[in-house]
N, CA, C and O atoms as a Tinker XYZ file with bonds, in Angstrom:
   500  protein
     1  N    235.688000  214.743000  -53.590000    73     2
     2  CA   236.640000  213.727000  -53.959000    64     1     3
     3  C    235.882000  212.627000  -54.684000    63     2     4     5
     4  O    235.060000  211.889000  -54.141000    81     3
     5  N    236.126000  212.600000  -55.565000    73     3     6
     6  CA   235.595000  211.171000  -56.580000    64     5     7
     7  C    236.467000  209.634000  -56.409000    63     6     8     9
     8  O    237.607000  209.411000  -56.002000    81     7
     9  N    235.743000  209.018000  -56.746000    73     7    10
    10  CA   236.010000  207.358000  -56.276000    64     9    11
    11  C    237.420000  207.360000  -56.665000    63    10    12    13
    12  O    238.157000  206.930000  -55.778000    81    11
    13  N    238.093000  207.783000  -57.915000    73    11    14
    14  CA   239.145000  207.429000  -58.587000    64    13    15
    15  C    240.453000  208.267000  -57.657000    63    14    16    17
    16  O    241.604000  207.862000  -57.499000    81    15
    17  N    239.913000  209.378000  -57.198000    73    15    18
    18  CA   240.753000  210.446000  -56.192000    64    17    19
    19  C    241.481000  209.559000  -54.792000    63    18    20    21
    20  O    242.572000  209.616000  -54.225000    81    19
    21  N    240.290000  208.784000  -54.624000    73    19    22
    22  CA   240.367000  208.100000  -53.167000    64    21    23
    23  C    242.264000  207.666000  -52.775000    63    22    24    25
    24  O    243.055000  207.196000  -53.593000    81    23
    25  N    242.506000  207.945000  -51.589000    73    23    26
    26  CA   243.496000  207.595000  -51.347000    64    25    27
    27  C    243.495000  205.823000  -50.368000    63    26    28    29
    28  O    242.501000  205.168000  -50.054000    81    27
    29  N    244.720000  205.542000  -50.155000    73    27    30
    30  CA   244.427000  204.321000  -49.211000    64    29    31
    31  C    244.834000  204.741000  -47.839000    63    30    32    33
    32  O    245.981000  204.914000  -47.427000    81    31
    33  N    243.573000  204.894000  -47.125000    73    31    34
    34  CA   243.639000  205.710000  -45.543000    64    33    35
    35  C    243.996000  204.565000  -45.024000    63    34    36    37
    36  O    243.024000  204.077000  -44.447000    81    35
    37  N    244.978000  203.862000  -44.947000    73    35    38
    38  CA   245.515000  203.116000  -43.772000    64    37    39
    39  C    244.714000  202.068000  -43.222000    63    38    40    41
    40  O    245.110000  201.801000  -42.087000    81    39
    41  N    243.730000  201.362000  -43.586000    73    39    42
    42  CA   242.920000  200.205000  -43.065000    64    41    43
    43  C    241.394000  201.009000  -42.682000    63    42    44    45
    44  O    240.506000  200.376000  -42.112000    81    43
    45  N    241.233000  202.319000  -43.027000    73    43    46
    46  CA   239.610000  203.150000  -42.415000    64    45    47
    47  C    239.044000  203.103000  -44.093000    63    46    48    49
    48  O    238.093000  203.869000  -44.247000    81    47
    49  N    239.503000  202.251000  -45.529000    73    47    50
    50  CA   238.493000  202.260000  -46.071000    64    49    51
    51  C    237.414000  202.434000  -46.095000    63    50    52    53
    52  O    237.067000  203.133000  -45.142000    81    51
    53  N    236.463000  202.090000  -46.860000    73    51    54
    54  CA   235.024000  202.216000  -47.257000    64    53    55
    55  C    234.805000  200.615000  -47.302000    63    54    56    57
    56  O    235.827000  200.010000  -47.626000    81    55
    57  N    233.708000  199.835000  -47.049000    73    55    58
    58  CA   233.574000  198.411000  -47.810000    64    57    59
    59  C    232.253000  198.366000  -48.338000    63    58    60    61
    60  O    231.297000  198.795000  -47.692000    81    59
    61  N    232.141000  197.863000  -49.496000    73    59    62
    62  CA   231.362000  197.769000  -50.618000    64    61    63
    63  C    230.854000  199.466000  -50.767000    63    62    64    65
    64  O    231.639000  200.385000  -51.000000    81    63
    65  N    229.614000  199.594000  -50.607000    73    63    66
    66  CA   229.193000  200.719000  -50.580000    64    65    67
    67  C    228.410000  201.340000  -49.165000    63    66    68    69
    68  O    227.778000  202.392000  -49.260000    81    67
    69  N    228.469000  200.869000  -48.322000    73    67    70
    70  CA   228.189000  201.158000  -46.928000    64    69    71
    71  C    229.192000  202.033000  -46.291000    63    70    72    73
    72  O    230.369000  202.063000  -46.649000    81    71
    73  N    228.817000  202.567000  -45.574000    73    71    74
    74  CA   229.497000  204.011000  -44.905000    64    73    75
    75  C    230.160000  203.133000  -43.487000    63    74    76    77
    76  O    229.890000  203.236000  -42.291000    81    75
    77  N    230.862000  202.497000  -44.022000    73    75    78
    78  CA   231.505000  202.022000  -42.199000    64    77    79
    79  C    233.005000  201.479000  -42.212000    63    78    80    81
    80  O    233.377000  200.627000  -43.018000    81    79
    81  N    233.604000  201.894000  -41.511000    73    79    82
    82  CA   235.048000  201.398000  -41.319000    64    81    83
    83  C    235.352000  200.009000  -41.011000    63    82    84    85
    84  O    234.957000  199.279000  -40.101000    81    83
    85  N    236.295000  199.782000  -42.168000    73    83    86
    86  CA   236.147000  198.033000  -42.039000    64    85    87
    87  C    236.946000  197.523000  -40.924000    63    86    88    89
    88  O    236.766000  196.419000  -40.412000    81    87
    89  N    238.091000  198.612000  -40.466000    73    87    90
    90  CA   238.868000  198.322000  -39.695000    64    89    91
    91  C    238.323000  198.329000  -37.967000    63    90    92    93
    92  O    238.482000  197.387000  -37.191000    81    91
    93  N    237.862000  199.242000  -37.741000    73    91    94
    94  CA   236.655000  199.109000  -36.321000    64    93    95
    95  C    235.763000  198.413000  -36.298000    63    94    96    97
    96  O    235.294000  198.038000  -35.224000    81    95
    97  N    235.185000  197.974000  -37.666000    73    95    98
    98  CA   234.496000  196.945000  -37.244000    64    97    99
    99  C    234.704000  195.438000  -36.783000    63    98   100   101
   100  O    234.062000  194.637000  -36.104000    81    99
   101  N    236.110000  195.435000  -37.590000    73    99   102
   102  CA   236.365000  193.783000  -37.323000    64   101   103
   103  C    236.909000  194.129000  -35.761000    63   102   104   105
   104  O    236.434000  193.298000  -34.986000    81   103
   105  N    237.737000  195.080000  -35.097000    73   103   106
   106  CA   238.024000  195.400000  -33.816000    64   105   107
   107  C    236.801000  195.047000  -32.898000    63   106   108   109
   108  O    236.988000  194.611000  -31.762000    81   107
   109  N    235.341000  195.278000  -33.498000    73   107   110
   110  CA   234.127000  195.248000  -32.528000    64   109   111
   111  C    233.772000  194.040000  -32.930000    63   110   112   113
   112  O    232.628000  193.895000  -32.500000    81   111
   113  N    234.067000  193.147000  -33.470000    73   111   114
   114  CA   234.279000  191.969000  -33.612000    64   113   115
   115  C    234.443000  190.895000  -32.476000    63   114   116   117
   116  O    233.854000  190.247000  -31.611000    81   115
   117  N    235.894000  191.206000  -33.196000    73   115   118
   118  CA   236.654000  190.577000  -31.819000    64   117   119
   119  C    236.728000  190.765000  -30.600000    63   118   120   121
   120  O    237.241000  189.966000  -29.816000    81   119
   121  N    236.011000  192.300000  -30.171000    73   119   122
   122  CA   235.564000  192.794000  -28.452000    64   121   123
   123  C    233.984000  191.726000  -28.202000    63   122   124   125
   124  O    233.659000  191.030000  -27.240000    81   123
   125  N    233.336000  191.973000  -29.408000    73   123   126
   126  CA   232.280000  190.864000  -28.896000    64   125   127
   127  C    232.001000  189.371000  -28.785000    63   126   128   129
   128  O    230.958000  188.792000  -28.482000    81   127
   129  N    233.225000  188.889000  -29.113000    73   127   130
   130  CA   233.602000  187.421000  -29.269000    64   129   131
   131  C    234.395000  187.678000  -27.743000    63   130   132   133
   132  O    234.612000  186.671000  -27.069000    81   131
   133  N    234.742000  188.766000  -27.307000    73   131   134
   134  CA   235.158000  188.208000  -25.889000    64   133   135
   135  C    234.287000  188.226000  -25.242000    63   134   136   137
   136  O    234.157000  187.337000  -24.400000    81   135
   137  N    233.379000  189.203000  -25.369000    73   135   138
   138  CA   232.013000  189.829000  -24.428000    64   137   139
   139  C    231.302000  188.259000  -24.404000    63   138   140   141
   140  O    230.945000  187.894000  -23.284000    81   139
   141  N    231.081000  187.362000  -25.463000    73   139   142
   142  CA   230.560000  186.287000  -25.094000    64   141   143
   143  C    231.509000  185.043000  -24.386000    63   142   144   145
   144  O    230.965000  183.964000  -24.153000    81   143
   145  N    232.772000  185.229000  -24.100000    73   143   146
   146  CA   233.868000  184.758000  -23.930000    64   145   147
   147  C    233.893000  184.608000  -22.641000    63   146   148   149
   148  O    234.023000  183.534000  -22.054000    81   147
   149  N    233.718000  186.107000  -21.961000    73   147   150
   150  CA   233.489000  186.311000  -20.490000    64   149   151
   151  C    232.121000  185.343000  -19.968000    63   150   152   153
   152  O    231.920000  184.321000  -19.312000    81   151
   153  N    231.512000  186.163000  -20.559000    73   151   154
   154  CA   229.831000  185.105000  -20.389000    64   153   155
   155  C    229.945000  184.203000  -20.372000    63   154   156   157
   156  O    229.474000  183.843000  -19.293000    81   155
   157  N    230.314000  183.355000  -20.903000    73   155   158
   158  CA   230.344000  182.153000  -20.735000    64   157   159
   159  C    230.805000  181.285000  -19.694000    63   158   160   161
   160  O    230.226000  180.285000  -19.270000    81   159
   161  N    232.244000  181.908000  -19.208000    73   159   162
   162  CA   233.307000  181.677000  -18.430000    64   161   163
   163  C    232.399000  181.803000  -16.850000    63   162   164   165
   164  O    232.290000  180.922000  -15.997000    81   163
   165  N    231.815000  183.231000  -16.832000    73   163   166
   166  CA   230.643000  183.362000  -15.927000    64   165   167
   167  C    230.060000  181.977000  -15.542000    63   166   168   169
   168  O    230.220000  181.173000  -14.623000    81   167
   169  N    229.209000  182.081000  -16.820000    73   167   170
   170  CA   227.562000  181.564000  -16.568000    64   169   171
   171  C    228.305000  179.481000  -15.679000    63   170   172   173
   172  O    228.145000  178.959000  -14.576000    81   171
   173  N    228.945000  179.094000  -16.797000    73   171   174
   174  CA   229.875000  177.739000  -16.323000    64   173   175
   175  C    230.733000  177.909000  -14.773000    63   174   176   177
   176  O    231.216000  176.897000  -14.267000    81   175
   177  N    230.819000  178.758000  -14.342000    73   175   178
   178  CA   231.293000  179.008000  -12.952000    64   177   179
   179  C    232.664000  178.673000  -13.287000    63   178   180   181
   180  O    233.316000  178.365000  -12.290000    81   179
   181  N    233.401000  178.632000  -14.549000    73   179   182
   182  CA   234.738000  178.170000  -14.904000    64   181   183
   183  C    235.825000  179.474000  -15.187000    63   182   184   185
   184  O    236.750000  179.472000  -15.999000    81   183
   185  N    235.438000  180.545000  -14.294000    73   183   186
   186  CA   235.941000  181.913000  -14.284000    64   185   187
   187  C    237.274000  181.842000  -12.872000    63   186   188   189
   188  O    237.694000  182.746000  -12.150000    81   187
   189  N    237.543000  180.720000  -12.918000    73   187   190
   190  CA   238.112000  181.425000  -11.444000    64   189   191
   191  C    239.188000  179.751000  -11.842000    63   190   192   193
   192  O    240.401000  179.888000  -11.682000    81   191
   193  N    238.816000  178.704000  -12.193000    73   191   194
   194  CA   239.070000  177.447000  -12.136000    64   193   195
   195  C    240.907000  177.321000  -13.123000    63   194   196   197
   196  O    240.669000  177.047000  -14.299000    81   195
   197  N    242.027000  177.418000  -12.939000    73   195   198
   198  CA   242.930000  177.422000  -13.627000    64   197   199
   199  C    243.655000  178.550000  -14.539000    63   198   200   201
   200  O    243.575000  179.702000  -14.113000    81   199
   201  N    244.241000  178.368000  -15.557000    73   199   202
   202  CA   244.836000  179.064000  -16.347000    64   201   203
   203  C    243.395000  179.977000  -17.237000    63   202   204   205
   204  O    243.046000  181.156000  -17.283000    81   203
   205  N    243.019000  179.040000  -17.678000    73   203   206
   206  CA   241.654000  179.173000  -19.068000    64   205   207
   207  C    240.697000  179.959000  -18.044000    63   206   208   209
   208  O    240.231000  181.054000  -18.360000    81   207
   209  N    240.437000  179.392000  -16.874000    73   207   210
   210  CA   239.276000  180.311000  -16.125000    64   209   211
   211  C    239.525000  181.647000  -15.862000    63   210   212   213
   212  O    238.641000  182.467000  -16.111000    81   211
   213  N    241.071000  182.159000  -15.188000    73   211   214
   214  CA   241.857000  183.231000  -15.794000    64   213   215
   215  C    241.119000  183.866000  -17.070000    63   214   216   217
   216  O    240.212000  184.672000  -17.279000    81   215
   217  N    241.883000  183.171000  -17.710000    73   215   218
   218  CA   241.596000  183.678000  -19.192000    64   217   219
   219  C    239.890000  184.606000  -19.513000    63   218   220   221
   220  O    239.543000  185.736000  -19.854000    81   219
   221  N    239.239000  183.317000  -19.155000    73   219   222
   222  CA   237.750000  183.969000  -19.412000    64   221   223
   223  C    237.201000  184.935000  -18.261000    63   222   224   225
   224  O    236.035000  185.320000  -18.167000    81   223
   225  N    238.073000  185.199000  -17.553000    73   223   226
   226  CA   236.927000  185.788000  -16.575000    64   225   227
   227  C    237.680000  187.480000  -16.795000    63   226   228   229
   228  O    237.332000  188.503000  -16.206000    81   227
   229  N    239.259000  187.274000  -18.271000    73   227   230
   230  CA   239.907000  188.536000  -17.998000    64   229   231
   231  C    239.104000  189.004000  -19.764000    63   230   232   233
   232  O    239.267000  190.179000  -20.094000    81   231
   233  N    238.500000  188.306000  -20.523000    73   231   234
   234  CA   237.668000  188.665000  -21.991000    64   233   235
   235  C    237.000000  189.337000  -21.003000    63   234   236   237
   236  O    235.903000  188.796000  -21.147000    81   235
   237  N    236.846000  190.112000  -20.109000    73   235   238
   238  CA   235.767000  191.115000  -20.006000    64   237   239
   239  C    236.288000  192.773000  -20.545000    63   238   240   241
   240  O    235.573000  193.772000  -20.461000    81   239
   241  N    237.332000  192.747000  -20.956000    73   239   242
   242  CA   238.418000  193.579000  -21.579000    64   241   243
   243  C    237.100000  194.007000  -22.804000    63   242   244   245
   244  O    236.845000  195.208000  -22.890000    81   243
   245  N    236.366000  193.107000  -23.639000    73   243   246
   246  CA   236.042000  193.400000  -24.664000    64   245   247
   247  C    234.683000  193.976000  -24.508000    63   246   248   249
   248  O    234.081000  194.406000  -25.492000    81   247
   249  N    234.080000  194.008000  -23.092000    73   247   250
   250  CA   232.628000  195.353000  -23.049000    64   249   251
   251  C    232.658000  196.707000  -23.336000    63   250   252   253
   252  O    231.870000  197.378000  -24.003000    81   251
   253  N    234.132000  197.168000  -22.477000    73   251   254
   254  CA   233.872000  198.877000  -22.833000    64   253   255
   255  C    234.387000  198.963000  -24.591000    63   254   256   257
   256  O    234.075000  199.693000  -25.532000    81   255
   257  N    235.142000  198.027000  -24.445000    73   255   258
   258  CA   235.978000  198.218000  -25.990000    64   257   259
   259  C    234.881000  198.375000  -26.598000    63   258   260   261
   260  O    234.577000  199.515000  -26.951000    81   259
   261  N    233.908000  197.149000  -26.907000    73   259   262
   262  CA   232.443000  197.156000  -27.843000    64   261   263
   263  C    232.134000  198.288000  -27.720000    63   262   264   265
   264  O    232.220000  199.064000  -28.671000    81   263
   265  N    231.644000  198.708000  -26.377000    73   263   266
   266  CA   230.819000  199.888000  -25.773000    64   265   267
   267  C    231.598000  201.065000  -26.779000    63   266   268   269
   268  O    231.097000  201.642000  -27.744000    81   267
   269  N    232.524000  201.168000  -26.410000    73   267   270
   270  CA   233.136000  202.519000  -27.071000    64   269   271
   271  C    232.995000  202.576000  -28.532000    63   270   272   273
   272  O    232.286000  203.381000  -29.135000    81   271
   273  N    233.974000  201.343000  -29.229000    73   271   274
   274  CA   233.520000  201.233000  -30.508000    64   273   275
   275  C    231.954000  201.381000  -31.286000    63   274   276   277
   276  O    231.683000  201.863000  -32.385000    81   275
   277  N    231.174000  200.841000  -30.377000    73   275   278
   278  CA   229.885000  200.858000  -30.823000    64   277   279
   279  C    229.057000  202.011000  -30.846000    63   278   280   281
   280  O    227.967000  202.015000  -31.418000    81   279
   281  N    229.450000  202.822000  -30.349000    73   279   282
   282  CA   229.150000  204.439000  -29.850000    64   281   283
   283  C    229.779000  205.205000  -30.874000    63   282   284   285
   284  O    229.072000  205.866000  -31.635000    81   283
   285  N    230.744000  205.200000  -30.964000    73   283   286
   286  CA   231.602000  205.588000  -32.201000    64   285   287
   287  C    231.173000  205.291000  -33.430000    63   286   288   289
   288  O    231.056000  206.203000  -34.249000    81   287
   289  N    230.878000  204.031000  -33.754000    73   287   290
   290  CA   230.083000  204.119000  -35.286000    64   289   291
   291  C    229.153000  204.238000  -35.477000    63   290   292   293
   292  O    228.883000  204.726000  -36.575000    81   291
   293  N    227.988000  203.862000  -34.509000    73   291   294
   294  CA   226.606000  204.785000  -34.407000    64   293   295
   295  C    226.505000  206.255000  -34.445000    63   294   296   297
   296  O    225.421000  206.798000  -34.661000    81   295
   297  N    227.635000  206.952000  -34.236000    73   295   298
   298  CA   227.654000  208.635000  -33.925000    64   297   299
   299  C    228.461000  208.679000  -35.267000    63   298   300   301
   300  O    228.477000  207.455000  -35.133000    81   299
   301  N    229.073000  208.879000  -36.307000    73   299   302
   302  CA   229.401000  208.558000  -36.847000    64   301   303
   303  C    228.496000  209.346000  -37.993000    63   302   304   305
   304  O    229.141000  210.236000  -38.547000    81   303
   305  N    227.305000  209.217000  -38.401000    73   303   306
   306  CA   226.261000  209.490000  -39.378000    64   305   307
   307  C    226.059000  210.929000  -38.896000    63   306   308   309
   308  O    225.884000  211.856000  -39.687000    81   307
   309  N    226.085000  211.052000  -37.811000    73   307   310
   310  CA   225.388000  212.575000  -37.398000    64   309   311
   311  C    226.534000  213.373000  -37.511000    63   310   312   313
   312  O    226.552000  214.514000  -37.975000    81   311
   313  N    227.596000  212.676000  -37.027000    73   311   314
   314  CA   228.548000  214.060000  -37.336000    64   313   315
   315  C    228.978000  214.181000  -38.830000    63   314   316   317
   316  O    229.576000  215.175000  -39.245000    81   315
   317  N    228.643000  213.115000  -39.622000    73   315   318
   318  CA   228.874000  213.401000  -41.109000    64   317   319
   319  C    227.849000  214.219000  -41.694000    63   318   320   321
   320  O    228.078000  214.869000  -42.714000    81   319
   321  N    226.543000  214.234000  -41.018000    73   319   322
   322  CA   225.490000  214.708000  -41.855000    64   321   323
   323  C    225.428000  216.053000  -41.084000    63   322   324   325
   324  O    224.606000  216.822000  -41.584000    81   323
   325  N    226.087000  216.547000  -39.988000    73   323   326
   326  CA   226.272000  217.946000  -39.060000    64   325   327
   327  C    227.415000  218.731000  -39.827000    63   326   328   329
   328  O    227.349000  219.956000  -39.925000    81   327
   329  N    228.843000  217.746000  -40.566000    73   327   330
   330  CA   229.558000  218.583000  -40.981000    64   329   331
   331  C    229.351000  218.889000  -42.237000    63   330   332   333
   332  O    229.761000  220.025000  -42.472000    81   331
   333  N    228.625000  218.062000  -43.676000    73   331   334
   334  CA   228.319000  218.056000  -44.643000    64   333   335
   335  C    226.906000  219.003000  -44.615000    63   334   336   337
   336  O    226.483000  219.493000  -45.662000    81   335
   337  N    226.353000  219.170000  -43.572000    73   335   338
   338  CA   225.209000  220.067000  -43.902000    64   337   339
   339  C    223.629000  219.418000  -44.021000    63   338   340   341
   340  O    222.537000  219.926000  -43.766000    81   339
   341  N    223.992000  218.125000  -44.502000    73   339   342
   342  CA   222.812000  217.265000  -44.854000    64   341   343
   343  C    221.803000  216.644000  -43.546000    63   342   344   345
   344  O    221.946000  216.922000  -42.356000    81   343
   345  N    221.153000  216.077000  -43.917000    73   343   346
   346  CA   219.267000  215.781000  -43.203000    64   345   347
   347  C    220.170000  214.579000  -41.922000    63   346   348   349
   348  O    220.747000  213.512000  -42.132000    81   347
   349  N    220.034000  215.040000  -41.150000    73   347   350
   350  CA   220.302000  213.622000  -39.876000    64   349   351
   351  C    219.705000  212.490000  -40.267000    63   350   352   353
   352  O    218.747000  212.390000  -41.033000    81   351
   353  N    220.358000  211.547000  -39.663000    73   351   354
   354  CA   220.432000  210.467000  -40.096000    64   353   355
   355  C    218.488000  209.888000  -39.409000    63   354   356   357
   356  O    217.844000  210.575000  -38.616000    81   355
   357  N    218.040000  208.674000  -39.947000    73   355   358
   358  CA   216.278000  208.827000  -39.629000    64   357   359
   359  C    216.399000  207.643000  -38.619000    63   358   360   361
   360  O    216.840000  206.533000  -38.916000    81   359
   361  N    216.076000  207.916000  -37.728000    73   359   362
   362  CA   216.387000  207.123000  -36.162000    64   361   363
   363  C    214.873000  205.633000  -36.497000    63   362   364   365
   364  O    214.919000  204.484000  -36.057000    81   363
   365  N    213.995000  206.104000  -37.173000    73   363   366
   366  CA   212.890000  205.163000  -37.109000    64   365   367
   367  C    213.718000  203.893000  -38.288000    63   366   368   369
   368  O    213.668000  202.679000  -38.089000    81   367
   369  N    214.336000  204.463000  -39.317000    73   367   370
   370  CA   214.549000  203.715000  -40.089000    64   369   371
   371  C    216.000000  202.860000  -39.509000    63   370   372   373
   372  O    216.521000  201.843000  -39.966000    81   371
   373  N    216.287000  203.470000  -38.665000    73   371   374
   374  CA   217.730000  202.149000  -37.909000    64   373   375
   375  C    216.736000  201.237000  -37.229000    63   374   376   377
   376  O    216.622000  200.013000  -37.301000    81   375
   377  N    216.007000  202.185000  -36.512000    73   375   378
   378  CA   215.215000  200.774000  -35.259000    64   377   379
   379  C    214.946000  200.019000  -36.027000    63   378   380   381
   380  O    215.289000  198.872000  -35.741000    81   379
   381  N    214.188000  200.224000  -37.422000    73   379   382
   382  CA   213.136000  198.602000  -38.277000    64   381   383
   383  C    214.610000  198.007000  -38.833000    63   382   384   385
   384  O    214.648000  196.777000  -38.796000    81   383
   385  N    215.853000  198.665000  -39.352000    73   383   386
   386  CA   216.800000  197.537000  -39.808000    64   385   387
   387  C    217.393000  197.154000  -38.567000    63   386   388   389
   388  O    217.931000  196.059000  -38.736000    81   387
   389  N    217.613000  197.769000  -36.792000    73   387   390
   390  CA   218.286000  196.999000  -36.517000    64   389   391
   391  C    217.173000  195.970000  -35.614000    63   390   392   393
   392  O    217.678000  195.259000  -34.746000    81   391
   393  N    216.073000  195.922000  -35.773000    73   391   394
   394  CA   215.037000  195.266000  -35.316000    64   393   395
   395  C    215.104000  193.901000  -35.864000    63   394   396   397
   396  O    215.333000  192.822000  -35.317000    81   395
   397  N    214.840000  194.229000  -37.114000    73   395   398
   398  CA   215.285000  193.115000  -38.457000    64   397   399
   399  C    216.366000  191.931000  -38.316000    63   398   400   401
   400  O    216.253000  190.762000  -38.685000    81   399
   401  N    217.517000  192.607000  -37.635000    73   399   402
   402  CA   218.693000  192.094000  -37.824000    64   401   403
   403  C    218.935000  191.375000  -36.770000    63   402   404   405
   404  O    219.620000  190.353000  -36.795000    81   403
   405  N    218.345000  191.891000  -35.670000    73   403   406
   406  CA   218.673000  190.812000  -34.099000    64   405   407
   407  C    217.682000  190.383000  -33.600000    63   406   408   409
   408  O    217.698000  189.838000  -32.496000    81   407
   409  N    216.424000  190.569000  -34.441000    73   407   410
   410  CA   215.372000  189.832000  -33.657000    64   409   411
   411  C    215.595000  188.151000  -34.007000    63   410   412   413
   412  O    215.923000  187.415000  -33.076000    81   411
   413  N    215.451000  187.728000  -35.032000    73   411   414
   414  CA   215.736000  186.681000  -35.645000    64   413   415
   415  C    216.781000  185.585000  -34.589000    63   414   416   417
   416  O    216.501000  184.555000  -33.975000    81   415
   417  N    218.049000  186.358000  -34.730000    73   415   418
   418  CA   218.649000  185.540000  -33.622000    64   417   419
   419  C    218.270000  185.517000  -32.315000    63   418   420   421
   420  O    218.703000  184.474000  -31.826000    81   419
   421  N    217.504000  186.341000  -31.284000    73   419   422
   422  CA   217.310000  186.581000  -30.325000    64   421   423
   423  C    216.365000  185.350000  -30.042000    63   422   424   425
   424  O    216.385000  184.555000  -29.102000    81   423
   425  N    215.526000  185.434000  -31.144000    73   423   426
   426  CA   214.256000  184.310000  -31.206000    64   425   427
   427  C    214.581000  183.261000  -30.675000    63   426   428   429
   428  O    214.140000  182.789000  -29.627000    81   427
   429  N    215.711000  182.658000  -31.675000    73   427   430
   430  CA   216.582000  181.386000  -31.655000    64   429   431
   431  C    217.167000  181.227000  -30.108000    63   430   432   433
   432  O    216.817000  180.217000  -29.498000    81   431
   433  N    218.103000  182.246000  -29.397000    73   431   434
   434  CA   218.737000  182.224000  -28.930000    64   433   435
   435  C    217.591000  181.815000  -27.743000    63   434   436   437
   436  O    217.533000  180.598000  -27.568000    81   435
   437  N    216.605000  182.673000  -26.837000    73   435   438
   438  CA   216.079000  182.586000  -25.979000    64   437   439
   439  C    214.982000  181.109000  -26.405000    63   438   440   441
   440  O    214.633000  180.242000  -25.604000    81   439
   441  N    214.738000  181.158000  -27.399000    73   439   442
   442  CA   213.716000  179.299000  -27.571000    64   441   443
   443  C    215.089000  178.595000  -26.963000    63   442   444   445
   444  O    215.018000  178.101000  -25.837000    81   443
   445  N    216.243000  178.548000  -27.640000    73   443   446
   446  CA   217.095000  177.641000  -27.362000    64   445   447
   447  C    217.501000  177.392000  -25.831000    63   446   448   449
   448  O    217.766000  176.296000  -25.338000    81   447
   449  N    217.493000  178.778000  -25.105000    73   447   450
   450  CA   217.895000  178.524000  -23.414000    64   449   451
   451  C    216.615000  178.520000  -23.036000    63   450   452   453
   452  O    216.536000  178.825000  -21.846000    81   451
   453  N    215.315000  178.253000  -23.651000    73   451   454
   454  CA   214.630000  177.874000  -22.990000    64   453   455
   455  C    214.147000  176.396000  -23.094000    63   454   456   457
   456  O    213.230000  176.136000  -22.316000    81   455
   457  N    214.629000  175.223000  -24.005000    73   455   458
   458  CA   214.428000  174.487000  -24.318000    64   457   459
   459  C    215.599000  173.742000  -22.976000    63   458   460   461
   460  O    215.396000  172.871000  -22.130000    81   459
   461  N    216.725000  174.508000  -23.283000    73   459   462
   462  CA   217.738000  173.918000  -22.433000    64   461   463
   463  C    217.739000  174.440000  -20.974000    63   462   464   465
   464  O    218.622000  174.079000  -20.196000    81   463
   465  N    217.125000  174.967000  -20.742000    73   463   466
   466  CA   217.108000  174.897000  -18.904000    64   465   467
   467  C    215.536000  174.517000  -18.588000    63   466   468   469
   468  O    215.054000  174.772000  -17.484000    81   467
   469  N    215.024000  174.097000  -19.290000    73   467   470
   470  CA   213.147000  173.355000  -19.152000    64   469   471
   471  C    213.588000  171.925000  -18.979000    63   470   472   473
   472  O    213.015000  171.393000  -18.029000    81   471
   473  N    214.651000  170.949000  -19.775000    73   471   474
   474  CA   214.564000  169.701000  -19.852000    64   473   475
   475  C    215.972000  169.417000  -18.732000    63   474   476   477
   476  O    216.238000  168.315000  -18.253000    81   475
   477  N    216.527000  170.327000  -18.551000    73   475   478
   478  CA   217.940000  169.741000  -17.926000    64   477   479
   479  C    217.426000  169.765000  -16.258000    63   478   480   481
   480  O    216.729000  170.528000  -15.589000    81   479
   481  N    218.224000  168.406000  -15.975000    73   479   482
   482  CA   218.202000  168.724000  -14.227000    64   481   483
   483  C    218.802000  169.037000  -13.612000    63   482   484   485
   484  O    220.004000  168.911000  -13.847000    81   483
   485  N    218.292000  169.735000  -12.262000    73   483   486
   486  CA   219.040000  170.731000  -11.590000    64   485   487
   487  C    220.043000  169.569000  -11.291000    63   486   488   489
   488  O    219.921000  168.375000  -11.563000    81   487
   489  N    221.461000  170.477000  -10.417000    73   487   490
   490  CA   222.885000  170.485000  -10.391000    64   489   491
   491  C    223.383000  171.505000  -10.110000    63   490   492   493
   492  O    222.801000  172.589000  -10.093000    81   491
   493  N    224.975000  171.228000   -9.750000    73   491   494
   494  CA   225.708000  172.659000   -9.523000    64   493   495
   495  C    225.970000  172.674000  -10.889000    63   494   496   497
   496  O    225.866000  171.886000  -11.829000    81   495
   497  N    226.476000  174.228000  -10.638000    73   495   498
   498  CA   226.599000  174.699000  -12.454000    64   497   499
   499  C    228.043000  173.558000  -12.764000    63   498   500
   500  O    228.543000  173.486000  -13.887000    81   499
């Protein structure tokens, strides 16, 4: 099928030139904006406290969702390159891009809770 053939599959496009569904991804999106949603609700002990504590302590809805979704588009390459015939996908070359991609924030993230639970004084949460 050539580019011009392409039909409009219902929101499972192509985006730019990357092999990934635009529509599951924004879904794993929004499962991981709860996944930090819950966390949060957690970590603040504000999981249990009213309507909103409700709320955050029920974003845990969005782990298996991620989980599943995220499994799904990682598997994804192998069964394209199992049914097309072609070379599996090269496992060394995901680790260095996805190494690339979350170390950076991770950096940030753990300097930052470590800056902020070094200077703050203890308390209940």
């Amino acid at each position: 099928m050539t580019l011009s053939e392409e039909t409009d599959q219902g929101g499972l496009e192509q985006i730019s030139q990357v092999d990934r569904v635009a529509a599951l991804t924004g879904i794993r999106a929004v499962a991981a904006l709860l996944v930090v949603g819950t966390h949060a609700a957690y970590t603040t002990g504000k999981y249990t406290h009213g309507y909103w504590g409700l709320v955050g302590a029920r974003m845990e809805i969005g782990v298996p969702i991620f989980f599943v979704l995220s499994g799904f588009l990682l598997f994804r390459p192998w069964v394209k390159s199992a049914a097309t015939g072609g070379p599996p996908p090269s496992l060394s070359r995901y680790a260095r891009h996805r190494v690339r991609r979350i170390m950076p924030a991770y950096v940030v993230t753990v300097l930052f809770a470590y800056v902020l639970y070094h200077f703050r004084t203890a308390g209940p949460n």
